[in-house]
C-alpha positions in Angstrom: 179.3 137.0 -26.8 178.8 136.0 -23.7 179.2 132.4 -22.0 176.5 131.0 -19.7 177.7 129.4 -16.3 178.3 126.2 -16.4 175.9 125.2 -13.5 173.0 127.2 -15.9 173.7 124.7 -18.6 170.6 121.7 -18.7 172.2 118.7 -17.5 172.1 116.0 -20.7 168.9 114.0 -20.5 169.8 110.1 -19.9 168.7 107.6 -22.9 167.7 104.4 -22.4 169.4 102.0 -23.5 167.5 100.3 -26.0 166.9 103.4 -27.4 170.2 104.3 -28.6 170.5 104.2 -32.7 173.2 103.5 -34.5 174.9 107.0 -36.0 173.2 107.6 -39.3 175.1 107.0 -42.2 176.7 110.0 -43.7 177.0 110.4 -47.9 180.1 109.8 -49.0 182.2 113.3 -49.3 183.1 113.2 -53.5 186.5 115.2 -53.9 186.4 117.8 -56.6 186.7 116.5 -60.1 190.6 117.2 -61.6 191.3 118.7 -64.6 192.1 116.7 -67.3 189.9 113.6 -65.5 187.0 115.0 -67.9 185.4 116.3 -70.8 183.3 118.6 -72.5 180.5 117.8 -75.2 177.9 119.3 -76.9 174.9 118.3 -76.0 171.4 119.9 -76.7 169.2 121.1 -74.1 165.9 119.0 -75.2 168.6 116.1 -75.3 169.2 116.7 -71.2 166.5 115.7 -68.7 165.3 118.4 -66.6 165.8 116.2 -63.5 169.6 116.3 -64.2 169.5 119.8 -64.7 167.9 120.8 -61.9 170.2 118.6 -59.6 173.0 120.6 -61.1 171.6 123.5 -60.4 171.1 123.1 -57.3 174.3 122.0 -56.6 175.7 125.3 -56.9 174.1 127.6 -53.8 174.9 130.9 -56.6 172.0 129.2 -59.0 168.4 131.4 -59.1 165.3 130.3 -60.7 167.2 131.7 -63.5 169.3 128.5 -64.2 166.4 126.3 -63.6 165.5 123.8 -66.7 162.3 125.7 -66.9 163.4 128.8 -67.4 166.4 127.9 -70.0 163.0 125.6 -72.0 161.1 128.6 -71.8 163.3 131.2 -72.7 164.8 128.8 -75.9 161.0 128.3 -76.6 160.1 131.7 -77.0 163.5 133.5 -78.0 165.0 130.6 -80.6 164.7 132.5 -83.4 167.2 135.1 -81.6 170.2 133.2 -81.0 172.0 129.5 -81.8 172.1 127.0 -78.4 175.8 126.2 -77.3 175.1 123.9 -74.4 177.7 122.3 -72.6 178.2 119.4 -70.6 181.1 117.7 -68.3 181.4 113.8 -68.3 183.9 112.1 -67.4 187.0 111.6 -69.8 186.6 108.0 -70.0 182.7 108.3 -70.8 180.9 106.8 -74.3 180.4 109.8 -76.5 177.3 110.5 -76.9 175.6 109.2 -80.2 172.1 109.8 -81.4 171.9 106.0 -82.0 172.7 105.5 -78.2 169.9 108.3 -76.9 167.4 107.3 -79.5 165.7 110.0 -82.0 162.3 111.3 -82.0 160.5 111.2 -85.5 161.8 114.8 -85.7 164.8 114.1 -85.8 165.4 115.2 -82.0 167.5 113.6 -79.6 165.4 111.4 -77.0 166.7 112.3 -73.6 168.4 109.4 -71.9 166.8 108.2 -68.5 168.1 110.0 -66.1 171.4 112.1 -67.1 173.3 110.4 -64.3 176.7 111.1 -66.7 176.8 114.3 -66.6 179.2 116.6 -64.3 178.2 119.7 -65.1 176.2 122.2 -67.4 177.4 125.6 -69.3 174.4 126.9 -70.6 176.0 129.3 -73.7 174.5 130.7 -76.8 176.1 132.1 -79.6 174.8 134.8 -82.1 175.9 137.8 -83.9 176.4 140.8 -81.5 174.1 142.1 -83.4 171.3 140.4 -85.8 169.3 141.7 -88.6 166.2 141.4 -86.9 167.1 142.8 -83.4 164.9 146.0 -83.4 161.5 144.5 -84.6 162.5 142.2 -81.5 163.5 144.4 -78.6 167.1 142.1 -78.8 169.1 144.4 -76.5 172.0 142.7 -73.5 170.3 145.6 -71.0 173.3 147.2 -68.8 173.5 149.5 -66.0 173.2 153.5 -68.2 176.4 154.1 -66.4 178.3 151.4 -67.3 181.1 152.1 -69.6 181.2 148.6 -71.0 183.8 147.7 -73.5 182.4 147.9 -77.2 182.0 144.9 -78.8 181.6 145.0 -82.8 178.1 144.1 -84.1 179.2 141.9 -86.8 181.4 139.7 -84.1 180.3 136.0 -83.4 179.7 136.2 -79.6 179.2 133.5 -77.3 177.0 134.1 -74.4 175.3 132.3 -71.1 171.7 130.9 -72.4 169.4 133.0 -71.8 171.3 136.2 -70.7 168.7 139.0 -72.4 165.9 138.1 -70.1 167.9 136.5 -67.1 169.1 138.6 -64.2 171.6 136.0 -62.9 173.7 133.6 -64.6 176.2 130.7 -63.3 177.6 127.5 -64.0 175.5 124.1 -63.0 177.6 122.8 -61.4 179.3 122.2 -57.0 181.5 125.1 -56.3 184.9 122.6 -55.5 184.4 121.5 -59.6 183.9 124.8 -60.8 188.1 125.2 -61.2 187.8 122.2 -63.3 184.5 122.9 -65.4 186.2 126.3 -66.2 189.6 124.6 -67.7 187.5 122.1 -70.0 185.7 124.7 -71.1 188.4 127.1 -72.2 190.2 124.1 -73.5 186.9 123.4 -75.8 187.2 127.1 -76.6 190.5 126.9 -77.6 189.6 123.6 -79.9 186.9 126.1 -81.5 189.2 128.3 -82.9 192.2 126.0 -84.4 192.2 125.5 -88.2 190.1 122.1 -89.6 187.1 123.5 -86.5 183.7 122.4 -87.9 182.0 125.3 -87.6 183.2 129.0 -87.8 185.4 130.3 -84.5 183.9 132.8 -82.3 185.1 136.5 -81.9 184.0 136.9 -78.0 183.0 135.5 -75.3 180.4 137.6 -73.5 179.8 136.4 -70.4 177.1 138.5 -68.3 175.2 138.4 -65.3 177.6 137.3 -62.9 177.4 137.7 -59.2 180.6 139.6 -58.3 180.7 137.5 -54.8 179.6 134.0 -57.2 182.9 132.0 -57.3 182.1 130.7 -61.2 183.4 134.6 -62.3 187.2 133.9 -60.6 187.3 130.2 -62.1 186.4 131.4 -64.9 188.9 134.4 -65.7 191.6 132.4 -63.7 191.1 129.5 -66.8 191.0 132.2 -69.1 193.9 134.3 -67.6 196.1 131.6 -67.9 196.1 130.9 -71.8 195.2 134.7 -72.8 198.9 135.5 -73.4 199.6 132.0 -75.4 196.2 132.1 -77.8 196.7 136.1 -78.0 193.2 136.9 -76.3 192.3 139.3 -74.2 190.3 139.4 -71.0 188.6 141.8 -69.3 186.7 141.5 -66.2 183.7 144.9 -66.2 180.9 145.8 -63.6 178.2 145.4 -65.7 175.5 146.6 -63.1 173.8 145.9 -60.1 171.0 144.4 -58.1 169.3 146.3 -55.5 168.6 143.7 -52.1 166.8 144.3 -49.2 167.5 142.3 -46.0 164.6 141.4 -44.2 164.5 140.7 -40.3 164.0 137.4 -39.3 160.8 137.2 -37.2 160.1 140.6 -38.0 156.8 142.4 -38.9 155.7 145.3 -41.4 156.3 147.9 -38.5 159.2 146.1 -37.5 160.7 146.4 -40.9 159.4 149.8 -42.2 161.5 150.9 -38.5 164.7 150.4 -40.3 164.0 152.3 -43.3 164.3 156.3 -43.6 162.0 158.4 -41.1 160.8 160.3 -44.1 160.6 157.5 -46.6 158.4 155.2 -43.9 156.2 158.2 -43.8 155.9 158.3 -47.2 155.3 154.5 -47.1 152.5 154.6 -44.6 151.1 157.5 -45.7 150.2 156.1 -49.2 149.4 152.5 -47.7 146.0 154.5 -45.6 145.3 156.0 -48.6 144.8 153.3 -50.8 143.0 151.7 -47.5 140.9 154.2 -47.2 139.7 153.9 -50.7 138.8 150.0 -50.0 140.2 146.9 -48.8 143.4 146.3 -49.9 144.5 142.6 -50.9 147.3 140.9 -52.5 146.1 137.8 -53.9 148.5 135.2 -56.1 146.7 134.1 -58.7 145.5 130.3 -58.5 145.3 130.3 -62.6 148.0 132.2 -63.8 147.6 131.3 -67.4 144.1 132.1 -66.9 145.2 136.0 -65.9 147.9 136.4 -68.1 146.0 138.9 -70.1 145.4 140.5 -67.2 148.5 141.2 -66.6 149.7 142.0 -69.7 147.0 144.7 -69.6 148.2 145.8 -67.0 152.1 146.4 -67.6 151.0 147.4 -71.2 149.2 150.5 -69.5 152.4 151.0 -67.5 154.9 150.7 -70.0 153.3 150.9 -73.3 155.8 150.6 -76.4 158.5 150.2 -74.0 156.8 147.1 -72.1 157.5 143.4 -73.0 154.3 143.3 -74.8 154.0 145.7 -77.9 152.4 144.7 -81.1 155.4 143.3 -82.8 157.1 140.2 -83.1 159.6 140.8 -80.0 156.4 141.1 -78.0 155.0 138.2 -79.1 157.6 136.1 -78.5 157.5 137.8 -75.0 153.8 136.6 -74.8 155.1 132.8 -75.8 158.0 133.4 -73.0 155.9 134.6 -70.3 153.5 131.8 -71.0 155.7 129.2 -70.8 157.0 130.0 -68.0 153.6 129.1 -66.3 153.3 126.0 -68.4 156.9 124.7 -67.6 157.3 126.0 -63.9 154.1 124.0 -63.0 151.3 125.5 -60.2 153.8 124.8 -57.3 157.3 126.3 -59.1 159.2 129.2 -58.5 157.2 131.9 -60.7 154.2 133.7 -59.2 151.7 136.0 -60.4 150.3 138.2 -58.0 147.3 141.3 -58.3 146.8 143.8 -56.4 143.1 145.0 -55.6 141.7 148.1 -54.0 137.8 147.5 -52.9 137.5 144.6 -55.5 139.7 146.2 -58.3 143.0 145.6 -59.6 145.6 148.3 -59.7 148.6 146.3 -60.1 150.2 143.1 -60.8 153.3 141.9 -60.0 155.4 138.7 -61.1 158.0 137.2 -59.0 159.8 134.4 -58.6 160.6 132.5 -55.0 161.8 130.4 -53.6 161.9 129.4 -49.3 164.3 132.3 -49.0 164.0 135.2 -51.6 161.6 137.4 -53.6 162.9 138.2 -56.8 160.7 141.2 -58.1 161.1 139.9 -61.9 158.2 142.5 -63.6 154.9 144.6 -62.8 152.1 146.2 -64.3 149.9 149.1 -63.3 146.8 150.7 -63.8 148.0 154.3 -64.3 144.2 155.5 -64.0 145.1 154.6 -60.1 148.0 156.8 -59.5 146.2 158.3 -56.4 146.5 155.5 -54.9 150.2 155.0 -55.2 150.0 151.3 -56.9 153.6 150.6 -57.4 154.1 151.3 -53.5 151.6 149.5 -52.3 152.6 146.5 -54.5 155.7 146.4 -52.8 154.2 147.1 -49.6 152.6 144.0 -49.5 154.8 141.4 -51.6 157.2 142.4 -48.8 154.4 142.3 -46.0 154.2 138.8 -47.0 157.6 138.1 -47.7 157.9 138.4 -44.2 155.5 135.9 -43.1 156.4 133.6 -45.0 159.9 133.9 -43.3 162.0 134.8 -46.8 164.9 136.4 -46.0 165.8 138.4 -49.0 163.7 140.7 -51.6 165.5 141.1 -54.8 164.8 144.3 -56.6 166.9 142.8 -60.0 169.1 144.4 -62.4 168.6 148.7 -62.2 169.5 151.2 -60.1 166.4 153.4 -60.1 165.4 155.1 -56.8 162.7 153.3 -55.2 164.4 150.5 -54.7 167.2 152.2 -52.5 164.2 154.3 -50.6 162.9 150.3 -49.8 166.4 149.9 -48.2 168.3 147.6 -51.0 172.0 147.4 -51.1 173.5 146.7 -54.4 174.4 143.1 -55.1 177.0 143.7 -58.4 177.1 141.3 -61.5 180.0 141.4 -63.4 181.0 140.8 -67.6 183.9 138.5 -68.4 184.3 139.1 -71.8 187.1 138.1 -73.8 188.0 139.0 -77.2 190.3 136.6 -80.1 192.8 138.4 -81.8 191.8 137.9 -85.4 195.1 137.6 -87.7 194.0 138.3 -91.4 
């Protein structure tokens, strides 16, 4: 880098004097919490406003729409039958326990959330569940890996404790600031530890089968650090997997479509281009996001139903209709200005393809589509991406997540693997 002169630098501009401000005041800098200065409890997620959740989550830079309240609320709404909520929280160790007399009970029997959560630390979102359940193929119940992946076995009738929501999420962390993760991840293998001793009041797990982890998110070394250093003592053993990866495109800052489709392949833009006339010269090509997604929900689902028939979130049997509840409330709970969109794609006034993403100021996170496969002459699924990225790029986001999967396309669009990892760790059961 080079250095301007120092007679090219603009000379400071003089402020008058009764215009100078005191130095606004800074927030206090909170040093990370300590182990053994707090505690974990269970707590339930209904019992934990979404406000305190969503400061949590935020907290940690590694969170995606895929820690937010709303997507936990949906996902539990939908998929309860499927699994048993474990949520964790961190509170001080000096803290009240919590009591249902204290946060008040609904007429169901249902904790009352307190006002405003201000106690807690930090959240684990877990689940437990057999590794396999009865109903599992009526309801599409498969922890989806990378085909590659030679992922340690885990047997079906084992008690397994996983992040909330990990079949349908893509990413999965802690809630919680990075400095306190060290400190979360102790309590919590401390609590796991508690689990398992004789007197426990419920029956101990058999894993812990932690997916979706960002290889580069500091929540996977906390955690198998905590872990590491009481597998020898509790007679556990850890192992740290790739389970597979996310494809991510870089966009240019500033840049346009040309500007971006430059970077790509020669042939692969020509490809790009090619198609894009095509469908243009069929009829005016829009992307429009839907202003009533719950209105065109059934539009969609059409649409990926066409695409992906029995293999589709949608088929006509229980698993899909909990996939219609789950897809639904995600609309409901993410409200009209939240992080999930729902976007069609029309060629002279008809749709071809819809895609549904979530976003946020940065990054596109291409979460599911639908086609019309009566339209493959005019190359839907490429246009689609075509123009979410067209207007990813003015809109100035700097990232388009492709998700979990290594397929092709998504590497001819210029996507470099982001890898998620599995920290699983299996008890030693003595008979």
């Amino acid at each position: 880098m080079t250095s301007p002169a120092l007679d090219a630098e603009p000379a400071c501009q003089e402020v008058p004097k009764d215009e100078y401000r005191a130095p606004r005041p800074q927030p206090p800098v909170v040093p990370p919490l300590a182990a053994g200065s707090v505690r974990i409890e269970s707590r339930d997620l209904a019992s934990i406003p979404r406000a305190a959740w969503d400061r949590l989550a935020a907290a940690n830079p590694w969170a995606t729409p895929f820690s937010a309240w709303a997507f936990q609320r949906a996902w539990w709404d939908a998929y309860g039958d499927n699994a048993h909520e474990q949520t964790l929280v961190l509170v001080a160790a000096d803290a009240p326990r919590a009591r249902a007399g204290a946060m008040g009970l609904e007429r169901d029997g249902s904790l009352r959330p307190g006002p405003d959560g201000d106690d807690i630390l930090a959240i684990v979102p877990l689940m437990h569940r057999h590794a396999v359940e009865p109903g599992d193929a009526e309801r599409h119940t498969t922890l989806r890996h990378d085909h590659g992946a030679d992922l340690t076995p885990v047997p079906a009738s084992s008690k397994a404790i996983y992040f909330g929501a990990s079949y349908h999420a893509d990413y999965a962390t802690i809630l919680a600031r990075p400095v306190d993760l060290p400190a979360v991840a102790e309590a919590l293998v401390e609590h796991l530890c508690e689990a398992c001793r004789p007197g426990a009041p419920e029956q101990p797990w058999d894993v812990v089968d932690l997916r979706r982890i960002r290889c580069a998110d500091p929540t996977g070394d906390a955690l198998a650090e905590a872990f590491r250093r009481r597998e020898i003592a509790e007679g556990w053993t850890l192992d740290l997997e790739r389970e597979d990866a996310c494809p991510v495109v870089s966009l240019p800052v500033g840049s346009t479509m040309d500007g971006f489709l430059a970077t790509l392949d020669g042939k692969v833009r020509h490809e790009i281009r090619r198609k894009v006339r095509r469908a243009e010269a069929a009829g005016a090509v829009e992307l429009a996001e839907s202003v009533d997604p719950l209105a065109d929900l059934e539009a969609f689902i059409e649409l990926h139903q066409r695409r992906w028939g029995d293999e589709g979130l949608f088929p006509p049997t229980i698993g899909g209709l909990q996939s219609r509840v789950f897809v639904r409330r995600l609309f409901e709970l993410f409200r009209p200005d939240g992080a999930v969109r729902l976007s069609f794609l029309a060629v002279g006034g008809r749709r071809i393809a819809a895609g549904l993403t979530f976003e946020t100021p940065d990054v596109v996170l291409y979460y599911n589509a639908g086609i019309d496969p009566d339209a493959r002459e005019l190359s839907p699924g490429v246009v689609l991406v075509e123009r979410l990225i067209r207007r990813a790029l003015e809109r100035g986001q700097r990232r388009f997540d492709f998700l979990r999967g290594d397929e092709g396309y998504k590497y001819e669009w210029g996507g470099t693997d982001e890898p998620i990892q599995r920290l699983l760790v299996r008890r030693r059961v003595v008979a």
